[in-house]
N, C-alpha and C positions, 0 to 999 in steps of 0.2 A: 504494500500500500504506500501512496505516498505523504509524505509528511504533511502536516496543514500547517500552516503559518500564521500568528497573528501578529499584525505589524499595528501601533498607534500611528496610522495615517488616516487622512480625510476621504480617499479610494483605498477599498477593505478587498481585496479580491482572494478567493481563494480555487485549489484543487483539487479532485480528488478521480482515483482510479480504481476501477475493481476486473477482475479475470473469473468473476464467477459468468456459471454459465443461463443461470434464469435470469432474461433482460429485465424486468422489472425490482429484481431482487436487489441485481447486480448495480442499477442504475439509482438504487435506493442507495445503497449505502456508498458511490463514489459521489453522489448528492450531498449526504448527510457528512462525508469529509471534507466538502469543499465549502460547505454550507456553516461549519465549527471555527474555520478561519474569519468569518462577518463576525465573529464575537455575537452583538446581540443586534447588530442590525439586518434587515429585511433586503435579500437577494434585488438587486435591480432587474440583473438580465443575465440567460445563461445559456453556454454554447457547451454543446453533448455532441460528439463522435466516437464513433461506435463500430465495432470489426464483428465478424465472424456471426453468431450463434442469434446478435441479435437485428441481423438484417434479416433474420426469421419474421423477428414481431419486432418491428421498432415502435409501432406505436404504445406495446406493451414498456421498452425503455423510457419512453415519453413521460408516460404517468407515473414509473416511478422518479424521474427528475423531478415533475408536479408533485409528487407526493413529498418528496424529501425539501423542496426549495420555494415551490409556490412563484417561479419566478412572472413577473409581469411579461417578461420579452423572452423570448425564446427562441435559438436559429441554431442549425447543427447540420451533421449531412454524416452519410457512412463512408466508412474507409477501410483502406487496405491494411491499415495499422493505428495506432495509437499512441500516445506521450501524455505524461505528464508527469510532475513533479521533476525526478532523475530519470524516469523508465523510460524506453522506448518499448513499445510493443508490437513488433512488426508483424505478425501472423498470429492467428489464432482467434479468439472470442475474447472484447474485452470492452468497456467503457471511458471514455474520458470526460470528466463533469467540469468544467468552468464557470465562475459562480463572479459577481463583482456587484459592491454597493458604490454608487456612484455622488455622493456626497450631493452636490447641488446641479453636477451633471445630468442629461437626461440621455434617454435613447429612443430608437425607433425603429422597428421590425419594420422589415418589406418584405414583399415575394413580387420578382418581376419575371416577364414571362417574355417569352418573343416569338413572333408569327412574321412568315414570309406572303408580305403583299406586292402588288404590280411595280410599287416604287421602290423595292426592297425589303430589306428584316427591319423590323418598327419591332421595340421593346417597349413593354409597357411598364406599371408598378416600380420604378425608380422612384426615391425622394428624389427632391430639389437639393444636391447637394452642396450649393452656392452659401458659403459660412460656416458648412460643419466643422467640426473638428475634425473629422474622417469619418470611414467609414471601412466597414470588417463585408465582404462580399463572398459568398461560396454559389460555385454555381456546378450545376451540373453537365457533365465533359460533351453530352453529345447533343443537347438541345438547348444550346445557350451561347450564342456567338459572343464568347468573354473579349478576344482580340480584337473583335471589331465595337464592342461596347468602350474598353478603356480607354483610347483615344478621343471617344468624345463625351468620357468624363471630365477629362483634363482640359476640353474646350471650355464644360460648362463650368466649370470648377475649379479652376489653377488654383492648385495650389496645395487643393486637400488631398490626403491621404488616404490611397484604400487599398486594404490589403484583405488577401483571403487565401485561399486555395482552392481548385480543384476537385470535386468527390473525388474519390477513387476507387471507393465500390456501390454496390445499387442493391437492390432489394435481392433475395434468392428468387425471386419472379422476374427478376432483371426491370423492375420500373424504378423509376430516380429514388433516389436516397436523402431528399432534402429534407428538414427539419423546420418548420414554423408554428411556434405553440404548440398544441397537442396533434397538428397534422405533418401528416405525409406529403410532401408536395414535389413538381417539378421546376423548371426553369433556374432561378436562382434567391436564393435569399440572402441576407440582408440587415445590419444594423447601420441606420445612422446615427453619431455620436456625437452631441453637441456641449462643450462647459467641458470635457473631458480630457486632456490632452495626452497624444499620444507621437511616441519618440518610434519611425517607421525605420525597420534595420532589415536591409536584403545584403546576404553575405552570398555573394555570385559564386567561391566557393575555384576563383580560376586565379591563377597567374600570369602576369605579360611577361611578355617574351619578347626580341627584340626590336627592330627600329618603328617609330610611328613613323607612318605613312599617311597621303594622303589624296582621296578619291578625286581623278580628276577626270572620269567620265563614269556615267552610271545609269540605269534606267529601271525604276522599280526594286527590284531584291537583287537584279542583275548589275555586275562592279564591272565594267571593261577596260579604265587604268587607275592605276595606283601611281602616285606621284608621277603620272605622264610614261606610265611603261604599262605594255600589257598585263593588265592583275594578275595572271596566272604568271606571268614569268618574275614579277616582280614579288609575289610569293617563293617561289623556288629560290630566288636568291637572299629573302629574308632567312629562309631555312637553312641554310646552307650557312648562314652566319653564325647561325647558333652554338653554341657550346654543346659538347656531345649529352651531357645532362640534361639539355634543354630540348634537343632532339628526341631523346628518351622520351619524352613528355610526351611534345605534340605528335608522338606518331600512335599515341593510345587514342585519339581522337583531337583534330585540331579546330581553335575557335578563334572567331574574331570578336574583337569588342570595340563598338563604334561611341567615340565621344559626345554624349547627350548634352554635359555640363562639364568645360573646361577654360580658361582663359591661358592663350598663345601668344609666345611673343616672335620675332622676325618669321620667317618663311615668306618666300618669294617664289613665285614661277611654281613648276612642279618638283621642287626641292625641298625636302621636308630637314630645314634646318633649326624650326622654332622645338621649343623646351616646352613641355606641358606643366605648368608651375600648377595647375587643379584640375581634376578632370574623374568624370563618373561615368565608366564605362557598361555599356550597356551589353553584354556577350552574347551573342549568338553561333550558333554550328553553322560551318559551310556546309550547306546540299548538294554544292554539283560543282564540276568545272568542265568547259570545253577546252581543250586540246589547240582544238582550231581556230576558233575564234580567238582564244586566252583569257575566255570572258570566266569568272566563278559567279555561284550566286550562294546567298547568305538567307538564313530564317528571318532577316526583317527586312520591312524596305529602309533604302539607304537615298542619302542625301548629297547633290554634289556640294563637295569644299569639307565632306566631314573628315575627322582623321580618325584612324582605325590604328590597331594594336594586336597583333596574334596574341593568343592567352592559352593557356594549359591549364587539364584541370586533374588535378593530383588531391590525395586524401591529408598531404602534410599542407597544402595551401589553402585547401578547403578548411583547415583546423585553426590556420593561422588568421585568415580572414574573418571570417567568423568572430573570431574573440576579439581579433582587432575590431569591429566597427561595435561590437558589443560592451570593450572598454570605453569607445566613444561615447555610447550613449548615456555609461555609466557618469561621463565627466560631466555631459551635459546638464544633468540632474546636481553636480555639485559634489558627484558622489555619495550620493543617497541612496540605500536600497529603491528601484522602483516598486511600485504597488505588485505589480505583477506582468506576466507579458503573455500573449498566444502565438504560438508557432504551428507555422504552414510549412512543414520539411517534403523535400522533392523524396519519392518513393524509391528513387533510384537512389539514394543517400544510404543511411544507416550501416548494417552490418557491411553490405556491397559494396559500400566506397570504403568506410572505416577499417574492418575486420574485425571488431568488436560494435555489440551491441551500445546504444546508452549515448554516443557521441555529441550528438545536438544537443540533449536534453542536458546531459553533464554540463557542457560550457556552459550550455545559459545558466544554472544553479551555480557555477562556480563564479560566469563574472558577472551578474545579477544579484549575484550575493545570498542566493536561494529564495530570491523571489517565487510567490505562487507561478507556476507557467502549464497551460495545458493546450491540446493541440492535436494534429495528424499527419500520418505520410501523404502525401496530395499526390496528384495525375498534372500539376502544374501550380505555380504560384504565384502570387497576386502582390508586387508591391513596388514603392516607387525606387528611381534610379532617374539623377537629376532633374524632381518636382513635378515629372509626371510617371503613372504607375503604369506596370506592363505587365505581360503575362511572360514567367520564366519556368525556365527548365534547371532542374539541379542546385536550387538553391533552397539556401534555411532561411525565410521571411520571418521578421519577427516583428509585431505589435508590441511595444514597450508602454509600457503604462507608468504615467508620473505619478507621485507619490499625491 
């Protein structure tokens, strides 16, 4: 089980996990441990992911969260795995309860849906997220166009923060796996969070590797040169520079990461002589490259004049990233434990990238100072990467909650 915490802060949040196998039993008493951490205050709002035995009956898990927490708001969704506290629970049957009082903060469930009409996909049940603090979004993988909704959050909304995950598992009848109040639902759901603040950490979990470069003909997801040389040739020879360690790397699979948010200084022409003094790279996998052409293309559309970085992604730099942007958030705060955090960890992480169980969950208790934290392995994750949010692969997103 994991520990519950009670911290003298103005946000009380707490967590709790159980591996029993009756969903209602199970979800009672990972309720009732999350629910010991509010001391004597009344659950605001609570987020329950759930693996294994109770995508049987989830609505049976439902009522025991109700029973145990009475919460007013309530969003969740099934998964392939589970976290909370230190644990990770990658396979099997299990519950994770997320519980938080929100002092003079408030919130707001949604469930939005989306239908393909003559003018395109139109989603519906959005809040107005223009003010919020953020907002925590889980949607479901096959009937919710998340990549094409995030960018025009960030139209409507600069600024706020929304982070979520992915389901990554569905009913044993195979129907969505969402969570709003006491139902079952599809599309996606939903808190908005206003008076709340929250400190948004995606640890991409890659390393750069050598020279920036930068795109100087492009079309869509398709790069066709790179500082004025064929992208494919001007790749082969950034490789070829590498140190044999760094080759090591990127030939377990190689990534680019295109600067969303940096400030440059000189560079002239197609010569990439400026210094990156700040910069938030946004990483994506190459898909394809032709030969012929020397064209490559990349999992995002790209922008001409952006500058790009090959990155590698290793388990000792995923470890070190991680904690690094996790010490950061810690300074932010002044160094105060935060209230607590939610983590959205890629499914492809844990035992597979680490070798040991526990990884993500560990750091965050170690440099969170063992803040309440609960969460799930995702099918994808939701969170920002300079001031607007994207949908990623392979990384541990974390919702940091201020004290």
């Amino acid at each position: 089980m994991a520990r519950s915490i009670v911290a003298d802060v103005s946000i009380r949040i707490g967590a709790g996990v159980s591996t029993g196998l009756d969903p209602r039993v199970a979800a009672i008493e990972a309720g009732a441990e999350a629910r010991a951490a509010l001391g004597d205050s009344r659950a605001d709002v609570a987020c329950v992911f759930c693996s294994g035995a109770h995508l049987a009956a989830p609505e049976a898990t439902l009522e025991g969260v109700h029973e145990a927490l009475a919460p007013p708001a309530l969003i969740g969704c099934g998964a392939g795995g589970v976290l909370g506290g230190e644990r990770e629970i990658e396979h099997g049957t299990a519950v994770a309860v997320w519980a938080a009082t929100l002092d003079e903060g408030e919130v707001v469930p949604f469930h939005a849906e989306a239908s393909q009409t003559g003018a395109g996909i139109v989603v519906s049940g959005l809040p107005d997220l223009a003010r919020a603090s953020g907002a925590i979004l889980l949607p479901d993988p096959y009937a919710f166009p998340t990549d094409v909704l995030l960018p025009e959050l960030s139209r409507q909304a600069p600024g706020v923060p929304v982070l979520g995950g992915i389901s990554s598992a569905r009913t044993l009848d195979g129907e969505p796996a969402l969570f709003l109040g006491e139902e079952v639902v599809g599309g996606a759901v939903g808190l908005r969070l206003d008076g709340v603040e929250i400190l948004p950490c995606v640890s991409q979990g890659a390393a750069p590797v050598g020279p920036e470069l930068t795109i100087t003909a492009a079309e869509g997801h398709v790069i066709h040169e790179l500082s004025g040389r064929p992208a494919l040739e001007c790749l082969r020879a950034a490789i070829e520079q590498l140190s044999a360690a760094e080759r090591e790397l990127v030939s377990h699979g190689l990534l680019l990461g295109i600067v969303v948010d940096g400030e440059r200084a000189g560079g002239a022409g197609g010569a990439d002589t400026h210094e990156l003094q700040r910069a938030d790279f946004l990483v994506r996998g190459l898909i394809g490259a032709d030969p012929e052409t020397g064209t490559i293309a990349v999992g995002s559309a790209v922008e001409l004049g952006a500058v790009v970085r090959l990155h590698a992604r290793d388990a000792r730099s995923a470890d070190r990233d991680l904690r690094q942007a996790l010490s950061l958030r810690r300074e932010a705060l002044g160094g105060a434990r935060p209230a607590g955090a939610l983590l959205f960890t890629c499914n492809s992480r844990g035992t597979g990238m680490f070798g040991t169980p526990g990884h993500d969950a560990g750091a965050i208790a170690e440099e969170l100072r063992g803040a309440p934290m609960a969460g799930f392995f995702a099918a994808g994750e939701i969170g920002p990467v300079g001031g607007d949010s994207f949908l990623h692969g392979f990384t541990a997103t974390v919702a940091v909650f201020a004290p």
